[in-house]
Every structure is written in C-alpha cells, then in structure tokens.
One Martini backbone bead per residue (centre of mass of N, CA, C, O) as a GRO file, in nm:
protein
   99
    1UNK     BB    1  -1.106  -1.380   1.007
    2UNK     BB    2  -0.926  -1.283   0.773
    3UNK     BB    3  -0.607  -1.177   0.677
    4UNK     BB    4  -0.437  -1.071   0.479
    5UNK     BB    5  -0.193  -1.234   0.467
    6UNK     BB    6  -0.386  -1.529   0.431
    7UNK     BB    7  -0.492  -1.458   0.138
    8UNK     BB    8  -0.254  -1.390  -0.044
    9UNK     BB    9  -0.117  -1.699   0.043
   10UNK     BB   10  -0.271  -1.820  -0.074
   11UNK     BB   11  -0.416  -2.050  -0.354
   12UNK     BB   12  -0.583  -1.796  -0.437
   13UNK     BB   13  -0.597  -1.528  -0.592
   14UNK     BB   14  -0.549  -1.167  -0.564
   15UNK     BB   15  -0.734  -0.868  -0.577
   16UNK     BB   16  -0.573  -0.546  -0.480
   17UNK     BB   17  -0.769  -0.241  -0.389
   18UNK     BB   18  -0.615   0.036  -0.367
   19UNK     BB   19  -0.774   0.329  -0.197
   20UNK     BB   20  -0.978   0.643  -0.167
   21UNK     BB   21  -1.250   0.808  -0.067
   22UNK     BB   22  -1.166   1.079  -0.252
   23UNK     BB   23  -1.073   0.933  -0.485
   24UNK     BB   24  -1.208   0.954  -0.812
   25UNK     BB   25  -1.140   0.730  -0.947
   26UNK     BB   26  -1.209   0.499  -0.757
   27UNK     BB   27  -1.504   0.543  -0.790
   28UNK     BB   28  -1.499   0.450  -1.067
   29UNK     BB   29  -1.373   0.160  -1.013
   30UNK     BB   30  -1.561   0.028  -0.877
   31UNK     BB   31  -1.775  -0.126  -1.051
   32UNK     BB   32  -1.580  -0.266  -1.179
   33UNK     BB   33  -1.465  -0.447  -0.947
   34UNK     BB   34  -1.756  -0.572  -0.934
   35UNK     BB   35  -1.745  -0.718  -1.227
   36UNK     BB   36  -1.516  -0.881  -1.166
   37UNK     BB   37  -1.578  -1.027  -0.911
   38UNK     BB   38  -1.800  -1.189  -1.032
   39UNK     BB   39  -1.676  -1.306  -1.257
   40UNK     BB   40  -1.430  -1.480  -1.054
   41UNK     BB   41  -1.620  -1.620  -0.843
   42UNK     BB   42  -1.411  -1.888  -0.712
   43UNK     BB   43  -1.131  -1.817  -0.845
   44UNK     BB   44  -1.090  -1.556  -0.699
   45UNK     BB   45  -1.007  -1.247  -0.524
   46UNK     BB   46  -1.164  -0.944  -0.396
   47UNK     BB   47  -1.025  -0.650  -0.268
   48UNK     BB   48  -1.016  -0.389  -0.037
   49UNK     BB   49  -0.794  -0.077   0.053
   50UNK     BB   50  -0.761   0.175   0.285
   51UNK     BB   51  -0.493   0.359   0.300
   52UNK     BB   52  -0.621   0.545   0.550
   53UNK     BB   53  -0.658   0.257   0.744
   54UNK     BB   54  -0.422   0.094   0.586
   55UNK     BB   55  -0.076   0.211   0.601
   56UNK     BB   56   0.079  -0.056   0.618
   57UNK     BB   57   0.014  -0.187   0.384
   58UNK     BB   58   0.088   0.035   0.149
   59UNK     BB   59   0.392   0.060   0.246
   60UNK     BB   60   0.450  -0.197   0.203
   61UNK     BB   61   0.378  -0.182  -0.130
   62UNK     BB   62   0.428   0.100  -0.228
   63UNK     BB   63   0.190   0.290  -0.245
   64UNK     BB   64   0.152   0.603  -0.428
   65UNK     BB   65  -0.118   0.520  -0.579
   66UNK     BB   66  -0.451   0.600  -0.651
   67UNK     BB   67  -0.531   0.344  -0.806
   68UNK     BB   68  -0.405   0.025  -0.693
   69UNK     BB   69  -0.335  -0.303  -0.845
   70UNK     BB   70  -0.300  -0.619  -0.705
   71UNK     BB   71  -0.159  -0.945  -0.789
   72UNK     BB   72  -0.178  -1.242  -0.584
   73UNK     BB   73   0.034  -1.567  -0.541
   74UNK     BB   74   0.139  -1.710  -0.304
   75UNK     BB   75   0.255  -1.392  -0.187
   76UNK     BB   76   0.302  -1.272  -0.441
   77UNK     BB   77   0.389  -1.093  -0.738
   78UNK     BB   78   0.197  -1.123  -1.040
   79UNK     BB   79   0.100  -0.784  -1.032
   80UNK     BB   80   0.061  -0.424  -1.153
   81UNK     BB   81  -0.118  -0.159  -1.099
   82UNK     BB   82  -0.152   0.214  -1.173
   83UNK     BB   83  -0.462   0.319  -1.200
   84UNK     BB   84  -0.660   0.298  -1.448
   85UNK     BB   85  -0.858   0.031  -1.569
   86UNK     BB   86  -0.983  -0.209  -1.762
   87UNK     BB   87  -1.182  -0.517  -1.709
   88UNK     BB   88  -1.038  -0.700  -1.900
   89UNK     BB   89  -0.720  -0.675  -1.784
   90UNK     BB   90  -0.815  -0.741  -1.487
   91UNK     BB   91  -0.901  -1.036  -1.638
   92UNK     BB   92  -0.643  -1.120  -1.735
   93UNK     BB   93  -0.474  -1.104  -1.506
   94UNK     BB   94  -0.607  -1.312  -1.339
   95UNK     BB   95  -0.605  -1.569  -1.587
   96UNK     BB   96  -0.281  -1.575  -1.539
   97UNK     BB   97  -0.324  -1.632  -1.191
   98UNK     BB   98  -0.469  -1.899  -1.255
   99UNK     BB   99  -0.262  -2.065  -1.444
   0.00000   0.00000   0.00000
C-alpha cells in the first residue's frame, strides 16, 4: 500500500479531500468527491484523509477548516480551497494540475 508521501509526489495530481466524520458540511460533499473521482479516473487520484484519525497530515498542511481540498502535483501543492465547492470547479482545478 502506498503512503500518503508516495501517492502526493507521484506523477499523477492527487486531490485530498480533508474531512471529519462529525462535520456536516464534508458528508455533503461525499457524493460530489465520489463523482470527481469517477470522472477523473485515469487521469487524477482522489483521496480522502480523516483528520481525526491522521493528525499529522492535517497539521502538516495547515488545515484547519475542514473539508478543506488540497491538489497536490510532484509533491507540491498546486491548489487549495476550505470549505463546500461545486463538482465542476474541483473538475476544472484538477484538469489545470493535469496540464
């Protein structure tokens, strides 16, 4: 199984949905994240991490508003929004890190 570290720096785009089971908001975006991933697949990498259960990717990048959305390219970040995003925007943001 690949580590968080492996998947980022690869050379596929990787979104990682930051979320909390408690949070409102992140259960709403479930559907949509699964219909990016569906959308992109091939082409992108669509993770989700629990900042609950993984503390310390959350703290490495800051997160502190969750769902925050991070698009990482060859370990960099190559975008970021906190908060509810329509699927359209999360699609247009990973089709810009897959250029």
């Amino acid at each position: 199984m690949e580590s968080f570290k492996d998947l980022i720096n690869g050379e596929t785009p990787v979104l990682v949905d930051f979320y909390a089971d408690w949070c409102g908001p992140c259960k709403a975006m479930s559907p949509v994240i699964k219909e990016v991933a569906a959308e992109t697949r091939g082409q992108a990498r669509v993770i989700k991490v629990d900042i609950d259960r993984s503390s310390d990717a959350a703290r490495a990048y800051n997160v502190q508003a969750v769902p925050t959305f991070i698009i990482f390219k060859k370990g960099q970040i190559a975008w970021r929004h906190a908060g509810m995003i329509d699927k359209n925007s999360l699609v247009n943001a990973l089709h810009q890190a897959m250029s």
